[in-house]
Rosetta silent file (secondary structure, phi, psi, omega in degrees, C-alpha in Angstrom):
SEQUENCE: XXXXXXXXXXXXXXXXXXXXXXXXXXXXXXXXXXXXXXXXXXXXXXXXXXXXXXXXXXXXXXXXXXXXXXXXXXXXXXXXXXXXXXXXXXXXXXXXXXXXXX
SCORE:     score description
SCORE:     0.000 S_00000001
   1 L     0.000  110.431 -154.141  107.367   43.752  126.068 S_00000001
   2 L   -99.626  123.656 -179.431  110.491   44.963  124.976 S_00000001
   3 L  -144.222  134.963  150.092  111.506   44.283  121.013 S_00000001
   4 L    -8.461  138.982 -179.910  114.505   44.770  119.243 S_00000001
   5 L   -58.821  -51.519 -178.481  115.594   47.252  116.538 S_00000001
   6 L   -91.005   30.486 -173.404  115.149   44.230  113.826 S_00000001
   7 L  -102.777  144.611 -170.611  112.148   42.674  115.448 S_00000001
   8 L  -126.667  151.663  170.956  108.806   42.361  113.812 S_00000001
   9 L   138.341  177.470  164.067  105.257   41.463  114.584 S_00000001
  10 L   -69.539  157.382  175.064  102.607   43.899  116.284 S_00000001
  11 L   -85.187  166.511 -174.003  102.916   46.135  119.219 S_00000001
  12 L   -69.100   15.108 -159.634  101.785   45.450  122.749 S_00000001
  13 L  -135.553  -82.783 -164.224   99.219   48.591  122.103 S_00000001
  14 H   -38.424  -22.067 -169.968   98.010   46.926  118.557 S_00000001
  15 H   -75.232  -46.092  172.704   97.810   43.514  120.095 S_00000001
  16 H   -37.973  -75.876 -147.477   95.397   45.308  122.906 S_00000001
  17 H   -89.221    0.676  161.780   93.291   46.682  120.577 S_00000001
  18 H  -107.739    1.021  141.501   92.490   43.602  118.344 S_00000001
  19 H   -41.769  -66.274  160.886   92.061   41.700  121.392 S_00000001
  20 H   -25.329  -66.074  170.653   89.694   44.250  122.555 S_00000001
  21 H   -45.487  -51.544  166.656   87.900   44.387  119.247 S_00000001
  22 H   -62.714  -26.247  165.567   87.711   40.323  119.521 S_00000001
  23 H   -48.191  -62.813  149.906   86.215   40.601  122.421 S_00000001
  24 H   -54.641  -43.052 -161.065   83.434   43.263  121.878 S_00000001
  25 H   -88.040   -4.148  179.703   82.489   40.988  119.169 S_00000001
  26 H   -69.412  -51.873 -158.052   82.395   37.425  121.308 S_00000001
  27 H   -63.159  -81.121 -178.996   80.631   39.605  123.557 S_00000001
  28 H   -48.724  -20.512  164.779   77.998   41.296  121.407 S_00000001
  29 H   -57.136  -71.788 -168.755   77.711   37.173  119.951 S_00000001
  30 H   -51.098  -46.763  179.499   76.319   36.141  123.203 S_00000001
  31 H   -37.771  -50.465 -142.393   73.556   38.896  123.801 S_00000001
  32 H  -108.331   10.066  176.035   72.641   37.894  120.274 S_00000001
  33 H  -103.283  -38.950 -177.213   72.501   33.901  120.658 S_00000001
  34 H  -113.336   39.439  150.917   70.413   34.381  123.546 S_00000001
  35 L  -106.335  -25.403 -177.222   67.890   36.782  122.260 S_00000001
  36 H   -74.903  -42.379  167.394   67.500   35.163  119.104 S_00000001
  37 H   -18.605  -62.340 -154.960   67.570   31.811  121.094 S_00000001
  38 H   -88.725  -32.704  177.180   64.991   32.697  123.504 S_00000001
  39 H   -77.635  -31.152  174.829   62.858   33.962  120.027 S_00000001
  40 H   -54.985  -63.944  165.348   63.280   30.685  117.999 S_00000001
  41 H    -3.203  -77.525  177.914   62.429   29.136  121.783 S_00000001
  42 H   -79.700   -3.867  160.283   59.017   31.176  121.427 S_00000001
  43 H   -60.691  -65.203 -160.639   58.420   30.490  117.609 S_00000001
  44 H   -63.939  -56.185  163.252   58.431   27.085  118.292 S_00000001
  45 H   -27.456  -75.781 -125.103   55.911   27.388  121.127 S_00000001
  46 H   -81.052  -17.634 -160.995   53.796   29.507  118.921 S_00000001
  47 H  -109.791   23.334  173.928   54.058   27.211  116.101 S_00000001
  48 H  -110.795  -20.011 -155.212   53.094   24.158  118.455 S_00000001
  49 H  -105.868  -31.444 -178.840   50.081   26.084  119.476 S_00000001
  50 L  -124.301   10.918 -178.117   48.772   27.038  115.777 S_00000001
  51 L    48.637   25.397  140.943   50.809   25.053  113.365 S_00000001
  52 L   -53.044  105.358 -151.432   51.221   27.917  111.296 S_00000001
  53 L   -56.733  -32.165  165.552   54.425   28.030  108.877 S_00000001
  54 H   -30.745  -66.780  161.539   55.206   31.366  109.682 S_00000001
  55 H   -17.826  -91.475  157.502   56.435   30.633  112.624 S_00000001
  56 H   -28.267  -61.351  160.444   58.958   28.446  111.539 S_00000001
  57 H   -33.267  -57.622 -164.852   59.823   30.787  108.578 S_00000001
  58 H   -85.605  -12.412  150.605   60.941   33.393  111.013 S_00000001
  59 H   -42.578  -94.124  -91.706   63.341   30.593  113.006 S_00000001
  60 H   -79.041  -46.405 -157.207   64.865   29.686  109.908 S_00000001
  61 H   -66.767  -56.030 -168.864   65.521   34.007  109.138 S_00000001
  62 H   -61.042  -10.810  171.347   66.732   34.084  113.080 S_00000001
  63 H   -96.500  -15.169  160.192   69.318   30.806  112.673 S_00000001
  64 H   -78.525  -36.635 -164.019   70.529   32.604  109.755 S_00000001
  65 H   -69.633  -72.766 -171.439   70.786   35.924  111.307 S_00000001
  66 H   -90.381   23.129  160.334   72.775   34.424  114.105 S_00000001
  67 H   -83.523  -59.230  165.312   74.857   32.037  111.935 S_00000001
  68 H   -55.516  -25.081  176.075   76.093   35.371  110.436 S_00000001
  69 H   -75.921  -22.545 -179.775   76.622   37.143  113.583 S_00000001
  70 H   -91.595  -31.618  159.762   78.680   34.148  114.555 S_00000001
  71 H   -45.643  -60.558 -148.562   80.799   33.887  111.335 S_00000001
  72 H   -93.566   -5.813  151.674   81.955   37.694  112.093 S_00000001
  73 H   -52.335  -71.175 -153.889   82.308   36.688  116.008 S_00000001
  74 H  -112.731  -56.580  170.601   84.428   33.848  115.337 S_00000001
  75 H   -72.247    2.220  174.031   85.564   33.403  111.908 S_00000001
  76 L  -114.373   25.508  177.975   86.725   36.552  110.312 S_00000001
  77 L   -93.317   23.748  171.568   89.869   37.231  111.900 S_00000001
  78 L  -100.583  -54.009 -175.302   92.039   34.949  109.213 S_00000001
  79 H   -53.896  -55.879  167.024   90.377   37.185  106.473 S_00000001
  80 H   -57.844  -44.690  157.152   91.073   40.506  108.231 S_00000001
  81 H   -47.450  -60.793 -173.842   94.767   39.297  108.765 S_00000001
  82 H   -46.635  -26.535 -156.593   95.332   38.489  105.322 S_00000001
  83 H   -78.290  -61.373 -148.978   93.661   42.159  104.469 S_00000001
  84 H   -77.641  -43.087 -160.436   96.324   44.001  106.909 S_00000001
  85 H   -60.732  -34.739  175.441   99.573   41.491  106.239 S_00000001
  86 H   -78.814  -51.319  166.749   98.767   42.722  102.375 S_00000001
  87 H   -41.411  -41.518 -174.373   98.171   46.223  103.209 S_00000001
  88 H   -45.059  -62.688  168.368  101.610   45.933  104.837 S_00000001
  89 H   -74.329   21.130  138.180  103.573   44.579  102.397 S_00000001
  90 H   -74.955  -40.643  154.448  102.394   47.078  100.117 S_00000001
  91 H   -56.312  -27.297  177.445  103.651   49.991  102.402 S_00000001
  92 L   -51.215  -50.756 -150.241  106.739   48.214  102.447 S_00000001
  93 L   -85.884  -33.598  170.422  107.180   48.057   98.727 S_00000001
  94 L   -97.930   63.169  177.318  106.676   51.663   98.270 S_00000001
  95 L    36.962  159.194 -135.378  109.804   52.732  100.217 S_00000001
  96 L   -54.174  166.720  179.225  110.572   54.078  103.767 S_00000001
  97 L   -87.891 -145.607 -176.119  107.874   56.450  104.853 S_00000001
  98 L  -102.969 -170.617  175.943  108.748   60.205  105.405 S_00000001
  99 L   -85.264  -42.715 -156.635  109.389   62.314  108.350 S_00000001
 100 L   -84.810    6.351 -154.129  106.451   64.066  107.528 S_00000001
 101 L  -116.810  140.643 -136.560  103.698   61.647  107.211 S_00000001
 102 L   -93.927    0.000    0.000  101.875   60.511  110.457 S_00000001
């Protein structure tokens, strides 16, 4: 992808790596919807077999657990843009960088 001297936006090498990064975490989401899945799964058996609240307690911690892993899966890329689009224009603002600085 080919861009212009006055063209803006990310590079094909930055867009790779927060694809990548989105990926790993969709990725590391499923593994963790279906082991927590498969443990709510066996809570409820266990809590069918002794009616014991516990059980049930330790769903409720695992549907939280992977409500947060799914917020940071799916939902935190708006925040993290907003983060770097500010760092940016803040590098902007303090004037070009140097020759020297990497």
């Amino acid at each position: 992808m080919q861009r212009g001297p006055g063209a803006f936006g990310p590079s094909e090498h930055e867009l790779r790596i927060r694809a990548a990064a989105r990926v790993a975490r969709r990725r590391a989401f499923a593994v963790s919807a279906t082991v927590l899945g498969s443990l709510i799964v066996l809570n409820l058996y266990f809590y069918s077999q002794s009616h014991r609240s516990t059980w049930l307690l330790l769903d409720v911690a695992f549907a939280g657990i992977l409500a947060v892993r799914a917020w940071h899966a799916f939902g935190s890329d708006r925040h993290d843009e907003r983060r770097i689009r500010q760092e940016m224009d803040r590098m902007r603002g303090s004037g070009p960088p140097s020759r020297f600085e990497p």
